[in-house]
C-alpha positions as CSV (number, residue, x, y, z in Angstrom):
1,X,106.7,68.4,79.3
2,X,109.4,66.5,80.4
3,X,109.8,66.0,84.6
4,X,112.1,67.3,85.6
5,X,113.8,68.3,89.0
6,X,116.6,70.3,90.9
7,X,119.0,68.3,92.9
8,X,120.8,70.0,95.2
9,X,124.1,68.7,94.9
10,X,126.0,68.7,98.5
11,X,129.9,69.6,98.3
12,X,131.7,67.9,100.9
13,X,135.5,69.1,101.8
14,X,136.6,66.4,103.8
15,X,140.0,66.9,106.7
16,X,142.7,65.3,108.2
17,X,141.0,65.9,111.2
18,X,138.8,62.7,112.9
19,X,135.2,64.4,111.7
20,X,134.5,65.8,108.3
21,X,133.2,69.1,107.7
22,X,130.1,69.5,105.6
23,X,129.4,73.0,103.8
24,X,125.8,73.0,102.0
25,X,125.2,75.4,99.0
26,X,121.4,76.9,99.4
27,X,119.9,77.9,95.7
28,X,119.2,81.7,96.1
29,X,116.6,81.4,93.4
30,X,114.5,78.4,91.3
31,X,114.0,78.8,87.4
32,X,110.9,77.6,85.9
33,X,109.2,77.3,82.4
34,X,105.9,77.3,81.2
35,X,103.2,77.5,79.2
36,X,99.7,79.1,80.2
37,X,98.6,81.9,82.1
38,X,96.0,81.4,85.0
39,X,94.3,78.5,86.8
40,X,92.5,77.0,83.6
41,X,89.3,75.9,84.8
42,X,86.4,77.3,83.0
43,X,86.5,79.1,79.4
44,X,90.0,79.7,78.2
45,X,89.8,83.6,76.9
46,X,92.3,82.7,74.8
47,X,90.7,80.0,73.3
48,X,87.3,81.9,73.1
49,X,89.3,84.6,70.6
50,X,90.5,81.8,68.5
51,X,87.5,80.0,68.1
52,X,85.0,83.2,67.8
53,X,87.9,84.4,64.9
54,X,87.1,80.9,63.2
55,X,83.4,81.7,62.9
56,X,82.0,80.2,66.0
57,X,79.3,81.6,68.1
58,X,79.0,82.4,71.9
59,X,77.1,79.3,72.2
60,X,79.4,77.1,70.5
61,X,82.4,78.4,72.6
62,X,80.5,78.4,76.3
63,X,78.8,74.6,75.7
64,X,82.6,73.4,74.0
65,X,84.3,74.4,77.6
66,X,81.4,74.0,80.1
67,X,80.1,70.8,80.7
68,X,76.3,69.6,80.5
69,X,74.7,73.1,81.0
70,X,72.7,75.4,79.5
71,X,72.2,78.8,78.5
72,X,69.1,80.9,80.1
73,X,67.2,84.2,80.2
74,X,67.4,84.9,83.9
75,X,66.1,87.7,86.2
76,X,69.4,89.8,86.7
77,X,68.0,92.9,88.0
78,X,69.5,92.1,91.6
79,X,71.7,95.4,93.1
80,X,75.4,93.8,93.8
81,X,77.9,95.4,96.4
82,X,81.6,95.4,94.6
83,X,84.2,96.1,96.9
84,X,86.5,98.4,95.0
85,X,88.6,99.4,97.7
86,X,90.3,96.7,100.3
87,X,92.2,97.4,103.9
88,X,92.6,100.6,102.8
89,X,94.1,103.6,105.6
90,X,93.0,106.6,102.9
91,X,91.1,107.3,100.1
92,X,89.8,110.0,98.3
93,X,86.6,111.4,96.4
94,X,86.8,113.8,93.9
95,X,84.0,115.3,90.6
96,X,85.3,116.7,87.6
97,X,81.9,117.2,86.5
98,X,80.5,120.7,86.4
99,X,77.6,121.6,88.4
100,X,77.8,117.4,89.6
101,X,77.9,117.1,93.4
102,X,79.0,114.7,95.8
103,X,77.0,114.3,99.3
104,X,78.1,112.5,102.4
105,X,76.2,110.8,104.7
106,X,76.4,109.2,108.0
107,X,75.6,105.4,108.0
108,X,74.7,102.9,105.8
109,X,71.7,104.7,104.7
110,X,70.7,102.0,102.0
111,X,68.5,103.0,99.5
112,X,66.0,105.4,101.7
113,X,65.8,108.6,100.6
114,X,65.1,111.7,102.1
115,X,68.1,111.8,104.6
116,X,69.6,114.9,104.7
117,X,73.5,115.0,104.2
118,X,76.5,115.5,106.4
119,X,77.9,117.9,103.6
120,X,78.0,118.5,99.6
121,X,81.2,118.8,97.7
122,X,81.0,120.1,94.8
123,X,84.0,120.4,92.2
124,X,85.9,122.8,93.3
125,X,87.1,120.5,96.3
126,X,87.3,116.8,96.9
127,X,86.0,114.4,100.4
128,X,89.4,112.6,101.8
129,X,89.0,109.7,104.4
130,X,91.8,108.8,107.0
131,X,92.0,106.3,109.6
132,X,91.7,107.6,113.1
133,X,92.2,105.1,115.6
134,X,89.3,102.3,115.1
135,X,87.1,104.8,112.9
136,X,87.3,106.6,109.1
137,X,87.7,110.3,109.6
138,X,86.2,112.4,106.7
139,X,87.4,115.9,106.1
140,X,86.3,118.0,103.1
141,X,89.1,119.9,101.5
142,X,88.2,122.9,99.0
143,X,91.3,125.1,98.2
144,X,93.4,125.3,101.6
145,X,89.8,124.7,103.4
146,X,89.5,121.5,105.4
147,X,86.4,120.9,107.1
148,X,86.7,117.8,109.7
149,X,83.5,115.3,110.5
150,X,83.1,113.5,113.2
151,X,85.1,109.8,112.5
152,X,82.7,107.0,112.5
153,X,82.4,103.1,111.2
154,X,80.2,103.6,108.2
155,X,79.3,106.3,105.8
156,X,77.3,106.8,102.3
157,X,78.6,108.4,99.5
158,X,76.2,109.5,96.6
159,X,76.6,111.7,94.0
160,X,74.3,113.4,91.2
161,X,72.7,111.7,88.3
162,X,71.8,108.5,89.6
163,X,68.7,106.8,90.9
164,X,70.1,107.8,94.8
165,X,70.4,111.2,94.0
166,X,68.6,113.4,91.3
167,X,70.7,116.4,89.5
168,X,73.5,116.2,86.6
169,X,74.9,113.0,85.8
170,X,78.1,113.1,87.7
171,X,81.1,111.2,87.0
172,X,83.1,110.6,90.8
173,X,86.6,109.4,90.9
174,X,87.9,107.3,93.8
175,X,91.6,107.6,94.4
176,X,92.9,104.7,96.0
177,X,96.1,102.8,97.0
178,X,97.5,103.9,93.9
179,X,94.7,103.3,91.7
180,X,92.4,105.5,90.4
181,X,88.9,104.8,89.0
182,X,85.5,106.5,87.8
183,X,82.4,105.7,88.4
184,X,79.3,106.7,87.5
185,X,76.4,104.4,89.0
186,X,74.9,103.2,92.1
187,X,76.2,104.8,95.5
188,X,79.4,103.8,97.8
189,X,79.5,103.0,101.1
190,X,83.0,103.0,103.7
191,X,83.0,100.7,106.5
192,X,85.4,100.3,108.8
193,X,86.7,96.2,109.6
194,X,89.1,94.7,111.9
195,X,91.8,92.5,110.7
196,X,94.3,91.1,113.2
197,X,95.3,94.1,114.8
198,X,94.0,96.6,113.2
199,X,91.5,99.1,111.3
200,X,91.2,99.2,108.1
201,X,88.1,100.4,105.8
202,X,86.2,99.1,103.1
203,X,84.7,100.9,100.0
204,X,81.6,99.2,98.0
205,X,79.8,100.2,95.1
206,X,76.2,99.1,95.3
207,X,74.8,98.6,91.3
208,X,72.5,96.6,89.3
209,X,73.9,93.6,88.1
210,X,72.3,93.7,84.8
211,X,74.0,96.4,83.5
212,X,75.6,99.2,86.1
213,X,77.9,96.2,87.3
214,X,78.7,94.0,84.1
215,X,79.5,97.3,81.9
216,X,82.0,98.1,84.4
217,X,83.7,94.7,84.6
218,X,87.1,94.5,82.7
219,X,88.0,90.9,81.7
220,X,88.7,91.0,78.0
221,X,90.0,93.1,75.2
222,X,86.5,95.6,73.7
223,X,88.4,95.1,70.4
224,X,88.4,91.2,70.6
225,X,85.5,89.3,68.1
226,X,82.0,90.3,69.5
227,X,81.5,86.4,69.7
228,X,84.4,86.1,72.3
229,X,82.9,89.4,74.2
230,X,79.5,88.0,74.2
231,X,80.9,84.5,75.7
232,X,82.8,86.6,78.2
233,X,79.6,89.1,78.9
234,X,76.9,86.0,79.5
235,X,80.0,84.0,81.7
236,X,80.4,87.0,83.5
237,X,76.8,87.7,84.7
238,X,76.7,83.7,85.0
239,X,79.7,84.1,87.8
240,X,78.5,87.0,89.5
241,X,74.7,85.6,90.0
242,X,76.2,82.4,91.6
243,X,77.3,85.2,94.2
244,X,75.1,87.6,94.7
245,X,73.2,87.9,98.0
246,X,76.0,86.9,100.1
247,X,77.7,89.4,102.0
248,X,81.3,88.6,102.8
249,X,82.5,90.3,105.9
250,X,86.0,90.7,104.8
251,X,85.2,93.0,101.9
252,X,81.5,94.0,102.7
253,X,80.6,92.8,99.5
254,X,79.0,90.5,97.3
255,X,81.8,90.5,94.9
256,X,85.5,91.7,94.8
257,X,86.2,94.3,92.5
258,X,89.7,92.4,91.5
259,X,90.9,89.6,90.4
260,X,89.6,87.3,93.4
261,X,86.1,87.5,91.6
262,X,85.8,89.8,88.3
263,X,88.1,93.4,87.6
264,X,85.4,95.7,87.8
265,X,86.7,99.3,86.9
266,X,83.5,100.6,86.9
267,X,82.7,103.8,84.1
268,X,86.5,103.7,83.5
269,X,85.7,100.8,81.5
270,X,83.0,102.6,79.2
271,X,85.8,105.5,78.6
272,X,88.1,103.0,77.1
273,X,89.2,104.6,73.7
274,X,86.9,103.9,70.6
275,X,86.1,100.5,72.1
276,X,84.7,101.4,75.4
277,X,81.2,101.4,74.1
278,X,81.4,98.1,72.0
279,X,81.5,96.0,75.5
280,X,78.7,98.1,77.0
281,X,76.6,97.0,73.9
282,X,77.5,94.0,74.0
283,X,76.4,93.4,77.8
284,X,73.4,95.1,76.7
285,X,72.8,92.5,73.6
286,X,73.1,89.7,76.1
287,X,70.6,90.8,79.1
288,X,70.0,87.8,81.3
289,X,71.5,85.0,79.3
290,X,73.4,82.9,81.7
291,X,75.0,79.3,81.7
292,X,73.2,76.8,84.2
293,X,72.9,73.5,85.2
294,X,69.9,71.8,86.2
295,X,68.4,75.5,86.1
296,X,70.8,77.1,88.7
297,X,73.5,80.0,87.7
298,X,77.3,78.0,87.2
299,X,80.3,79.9,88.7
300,X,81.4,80.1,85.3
301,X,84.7,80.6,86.0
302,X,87.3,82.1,83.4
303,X,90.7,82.1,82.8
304,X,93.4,83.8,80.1
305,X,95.3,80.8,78.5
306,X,96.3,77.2,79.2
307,X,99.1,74.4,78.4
308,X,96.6,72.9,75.7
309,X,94.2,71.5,77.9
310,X,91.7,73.3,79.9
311,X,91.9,72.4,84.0
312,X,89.0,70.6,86.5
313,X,88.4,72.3,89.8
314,X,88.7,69.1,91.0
315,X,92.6,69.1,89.7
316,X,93.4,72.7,90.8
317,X,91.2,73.3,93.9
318,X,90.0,69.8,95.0
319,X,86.4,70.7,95.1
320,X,83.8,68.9,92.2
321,X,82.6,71.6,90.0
322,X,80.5,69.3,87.6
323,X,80.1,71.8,84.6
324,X,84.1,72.4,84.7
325,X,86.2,69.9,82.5
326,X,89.6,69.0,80.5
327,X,89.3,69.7,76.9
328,X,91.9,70.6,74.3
329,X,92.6,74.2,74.4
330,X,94.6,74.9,71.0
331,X,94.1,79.0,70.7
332,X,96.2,78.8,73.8
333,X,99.5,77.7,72.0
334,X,98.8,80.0,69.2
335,X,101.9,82.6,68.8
336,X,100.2,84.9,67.0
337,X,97.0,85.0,69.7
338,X,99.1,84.8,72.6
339,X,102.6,85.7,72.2
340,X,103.5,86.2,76.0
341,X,101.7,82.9,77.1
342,X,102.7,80.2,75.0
343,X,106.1,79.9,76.7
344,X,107.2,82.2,79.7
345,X,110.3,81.5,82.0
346,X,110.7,83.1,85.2
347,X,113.0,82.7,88.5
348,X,111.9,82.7,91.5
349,X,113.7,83.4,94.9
350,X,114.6,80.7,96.9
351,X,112.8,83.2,100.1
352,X,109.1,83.3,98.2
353,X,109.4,79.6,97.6
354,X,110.3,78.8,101.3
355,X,107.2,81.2,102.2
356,X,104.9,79.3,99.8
357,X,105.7,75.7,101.9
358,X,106.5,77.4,105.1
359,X,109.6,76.1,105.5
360,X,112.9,77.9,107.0
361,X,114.6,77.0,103.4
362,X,114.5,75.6,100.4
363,X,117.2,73.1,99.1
364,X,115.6,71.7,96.1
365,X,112.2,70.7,94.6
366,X,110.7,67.7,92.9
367,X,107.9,67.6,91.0
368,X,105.9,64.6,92.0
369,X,103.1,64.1,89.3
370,X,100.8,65.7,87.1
371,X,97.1,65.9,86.1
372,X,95.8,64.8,82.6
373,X,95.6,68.4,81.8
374,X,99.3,68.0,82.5
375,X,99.5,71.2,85.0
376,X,101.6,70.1,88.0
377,X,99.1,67.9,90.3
378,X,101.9,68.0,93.4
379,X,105.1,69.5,93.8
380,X,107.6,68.8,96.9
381,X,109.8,70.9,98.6
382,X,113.3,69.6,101.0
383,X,114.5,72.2,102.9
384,X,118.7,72.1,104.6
385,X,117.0,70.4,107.8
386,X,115.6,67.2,105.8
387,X,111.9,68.8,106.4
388,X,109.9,68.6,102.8
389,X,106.6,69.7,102.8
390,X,104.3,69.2,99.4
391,X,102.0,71.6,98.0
392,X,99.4,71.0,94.9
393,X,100.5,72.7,91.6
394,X,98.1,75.4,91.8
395,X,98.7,76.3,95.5
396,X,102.0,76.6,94.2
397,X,101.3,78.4,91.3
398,X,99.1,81.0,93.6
399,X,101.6,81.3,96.2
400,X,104.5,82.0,94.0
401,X,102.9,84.3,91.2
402,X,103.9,81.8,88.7
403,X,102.0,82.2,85.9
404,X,100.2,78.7,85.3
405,X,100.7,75.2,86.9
406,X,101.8,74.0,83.4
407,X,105.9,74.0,84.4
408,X,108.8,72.3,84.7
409,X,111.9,72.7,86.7
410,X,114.5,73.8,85.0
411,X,117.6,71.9,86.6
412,X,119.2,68.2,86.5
413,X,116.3,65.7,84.9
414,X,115.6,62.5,86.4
């Protein structure tokens, strides 16, 4: 890609009068075009369909974009909390299933059993959660019932059918922000956290990583070529073992349930039309194999699609990961693989792009260099002041929702 950059052009109108008057045009928005979609370190997805659709195997694809590792049978039996619910101020459980329950405890009651419950719900009503000053306020609502409970920091959910609680295998959906998602495994607990401010709570789902977790995660196509899926399934498990057994206070969990780990949608992924069931087997096909180095589980980070060469963390975070490196990354600049990817444009408003350099305004930006992946290495902002401020490419790229740090400016070249 050319480099290329805008140039604010200053239009002077100049009077009889002693002094001139300068007027300054501000850019209300920045255009940009690329190729790529994500950070590029690790396996390209995009790549992985390409070369698994010209006969190459999981293996082949994992050792061609990780460096120096290897692929082992490892213990993956550990139980993983997945936040699937952030900052949230209500959410709501409901069971379609007939005869399934839902029981609510005080607590974090772990995995003691035993403990009698606050309430059951059944499916003929639904348990809602509210804020209430610095605690989560449960009420159970059945028809134009509601039934309050005292508000509290933590509570347990469980429902029927798993290893928590014995009865019919229940199917609970969490309702969200928004979004709504089933699950079927392991038990969820809401805490309540402070951030700045405020209250907020927290939901987690506690499941085995083996296979309560890594069916649910939702990272790639079911219909894609098994050889892809199975790359995806073993760097998948690979990532979340390099986590697990770390509880982050932010999110209670191991793991986040979005894209700041893995999307995990829980059974909502097995549900998925005619191919639901072709990921869960082929999670199931793969149990244990993981990608290491010197014996140790990689964060075997993924991405969807590059410029044509993969990215270092070293480029795009500034922290060695040894087993990440630039390779050529052809399936990515296949139109027929990745029609939306190859190329993309998008503008930008000049407000998000002060907000990304913290700077009153932005004037005009310069791309300063790039990395031999060619994604944007640094890119320099001048605000009306004079002020510049530089950010790397893929700061930039996170900060603006860009889709890749493989861009140029689209403006006045050098």
């Amino acid at each position: 890609m050319r480099r290329l950059s805008f140039t604010l052009a200053l239009i002077f109108s100049f009077a009889l009068a002693p002094l001139a008057t300068f007027a300054l045009d501000t850019p209300t928005t920045f255009a940009f075009h690329g190729s790529g979609y994500g950070h590029g370190v690790g396996l390209s997805q995009m790549g992985a369909k390409s070369m698994a659709l010209a006969g190459a195997t999981s293996d082949e694809i994992l050792q061609y974009y990780f460096k120096d590792i290897s692929i082992d049978a490892l213990d993956d039996s550990q139980i993983l909390r997945v936040n699937v619910g952030h900052m949230l101020r209500v959410a709501r459980f409901s069971t379609a299933t007939a005869e399934g329950v839902i029981e609510l405890f005080d607590g974090d009651i772990s995995d003691k059993s035993g403990i009698s419950p606050l309430s059951t719900i059944d499916n003929k009503g639904y348990l809602r959660f509210t804020m209430a000053g610095s605690n989560a306020l449960p009420k159970i609502v059945v028809g134009n019932s509601v039934t309050e409970f005292k508000s509290g920091k933590i509570f347990t959910i469980r429902w029927s059918g798993t290893r928590y609680l014995a009865g019919v295998d229940s199917v609970v959906t969490l309702s969200q922000s928004g979004v709504t998602n089933k699950y079927r495994y392991g038990q969820m607990q809401l805490k309540v956290v402070k951030s700045g401010a405020n209250y907020y709570f927290e939901i987690t789902n506690s499941v085995r990583l083996a296979d309560e977790y890594l069916w649910g995660v939702s990272e790639m196509p079911s219909y894609w070529p098994i050889a892809a899926l199975e790359a995806q399934a073993i760097a998948s498990r690979s990532y979340a073992l390099s986590k697990a057994g770390i509880i982050r206070k932010a999110c209670d969990c191991d793991l986040y349930g979005k894209f700041n780990d893995q999307v995990f949608i829980g059974y909502s992924k097995e549900l998925e039309k005619k191919y639901g069931q072709v990921w869960k087997s082929t999670v199931t096909n793969t149990t244990g194999l993981t990608i290491t180095q010197a014996g140790i589980p990689i964060t075997a980070y993924f991405f969807s699609s590059s410029g044509g060469k993969t990215e270092s963390a070293l480029n795009a975070w500034g922290s060695e990961r040894e087993y990440t490196q630039i390779v050529d990354d052809p399936g990515s600049l296949d139109v027929a693989l990745n029609p939306n990817y190859v190329a993309w444009d998008r503008e930008i408003s000049a407000q998000v792009i002060a907000s990304a350099f913290v700077l009153p305004d932005v004037i005009s930006l310069e791309i300063l260099g790039r990395n031999e992946s060619g994604t944007v290495s640094e890119i320099r902002a001048t605000s009306s002041s004079g002020a510049q401020a530089i950010l790397s490419g893929e700061k930039f790229r996170s900060k603006t929702k860009i889709p890749s740090a493989w861009f140029d400016l689209i403006g006045v070249q050098n």
